[in-house]
N, C-alpha and C positions, 0 to 999 in steps of 0.2 A: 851601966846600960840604962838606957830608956826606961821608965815603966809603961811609958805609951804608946812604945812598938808593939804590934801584935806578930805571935808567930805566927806563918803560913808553911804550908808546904815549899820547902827549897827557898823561903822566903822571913825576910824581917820587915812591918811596912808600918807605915800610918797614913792612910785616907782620912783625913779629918777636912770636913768643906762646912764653909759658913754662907748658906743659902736664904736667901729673903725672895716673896714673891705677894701677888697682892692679887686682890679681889678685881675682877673685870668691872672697867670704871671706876677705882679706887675708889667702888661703893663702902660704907661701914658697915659692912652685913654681920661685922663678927665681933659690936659692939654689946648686943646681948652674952649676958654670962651664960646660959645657958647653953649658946651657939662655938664660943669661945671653949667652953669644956669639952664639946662633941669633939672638934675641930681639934681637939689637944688630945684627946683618948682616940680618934681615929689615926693623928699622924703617928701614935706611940705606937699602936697595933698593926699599922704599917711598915713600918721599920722594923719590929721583932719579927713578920711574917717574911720580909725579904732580908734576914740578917744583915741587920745597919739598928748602927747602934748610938741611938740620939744622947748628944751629951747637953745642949742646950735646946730649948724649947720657950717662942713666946709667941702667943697668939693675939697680935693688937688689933682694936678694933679695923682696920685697914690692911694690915700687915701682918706676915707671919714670915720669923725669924728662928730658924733650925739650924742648929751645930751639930755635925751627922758625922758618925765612922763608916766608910764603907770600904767592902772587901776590893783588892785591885783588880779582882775581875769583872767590877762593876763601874760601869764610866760615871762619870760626874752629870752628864746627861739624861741617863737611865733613871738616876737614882733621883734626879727631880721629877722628870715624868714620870714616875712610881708616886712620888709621895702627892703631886700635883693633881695628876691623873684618877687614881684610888680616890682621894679627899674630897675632888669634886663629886665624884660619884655617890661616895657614901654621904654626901651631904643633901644633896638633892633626896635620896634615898629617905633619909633621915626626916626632912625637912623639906618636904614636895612645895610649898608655898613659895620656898626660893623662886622656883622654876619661871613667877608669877614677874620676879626681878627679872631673870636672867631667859628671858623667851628661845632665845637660841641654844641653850642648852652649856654654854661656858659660864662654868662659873669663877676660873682663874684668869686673868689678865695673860697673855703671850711672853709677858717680858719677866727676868729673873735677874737677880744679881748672885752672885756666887764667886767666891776667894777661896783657896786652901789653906790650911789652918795647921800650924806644926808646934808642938813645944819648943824648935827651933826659928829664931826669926833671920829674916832675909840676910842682914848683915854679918849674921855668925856664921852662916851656910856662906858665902863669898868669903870669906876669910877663910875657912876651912878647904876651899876649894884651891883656892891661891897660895897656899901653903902646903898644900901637897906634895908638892919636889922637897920642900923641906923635912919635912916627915918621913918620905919616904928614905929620901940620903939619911938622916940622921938612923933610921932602924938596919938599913944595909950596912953603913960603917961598924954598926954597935956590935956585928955577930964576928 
């Protein structure tokens, strides 16, 4: 068995997404280390507080790139506006002179890239799928 399946109720799953999103006008606002640290302990305390549970994390000066588990009752959607959402705020919070950048009050750009992420890859999951009748005839004949 997996060790990356997590159990759920009446469930076995793995929500793993690999999420990238960027500063409004792919400004470098998160070139200071300083900013870069906040920005890295806010989205960790995000994630613990909406149980999602970050396995990678990078915060580049432009860009921030997140490898997140989340539970299936949480959409892949959600779980960016949580992290996106929260981060802006506490950043602002944190760091009121942003605001100076960012007059409108966005501090994430609209656009995201996002993939799902599995210990299994695409080709081994089509193979297992397509070989289903096989598996299944070979365990029915076996009894």
């Amino acid at each position: 068995m997996n060790s990356d399946l997590v159990s759920g109720a009446h469930a076995l799953f793995q929500c793993v997404y690999h999420i990238e999103w960027c500063p409004k006008y792919r400004f470098n606002v998160l070139r200071k280390q300083s900013h870069r640290g906040d920005m890295e302990k806010i989205l960790r305390k995000i994630a613990e507080e909406k149980d999602m549970r970050i396995e990678e994390l990078a915060v580049m000066p432009d860009h921030v790139h997140v490898v997140v588990h989340v539970k299936p009752s949480m959409s892949l959607g959600r779980a960016t506006q949580l992290l996106k959402g929260r981060s802006s705020y506490e950043m602002f919070r944190k760091h009121p002179n942003l605001r100076l950048r960012y007059r409108g009050g966005h501090y994430w750009s609209p656009g995201k890239f996002y993939r799902s992420v599995g210990s299994v890859d695409l080709e081994k999951t089509k193979q297992y799928v397509r070989e289903q009748d096989d598996i299944h005839q070979t365990r029915l004949c076996a009894y």
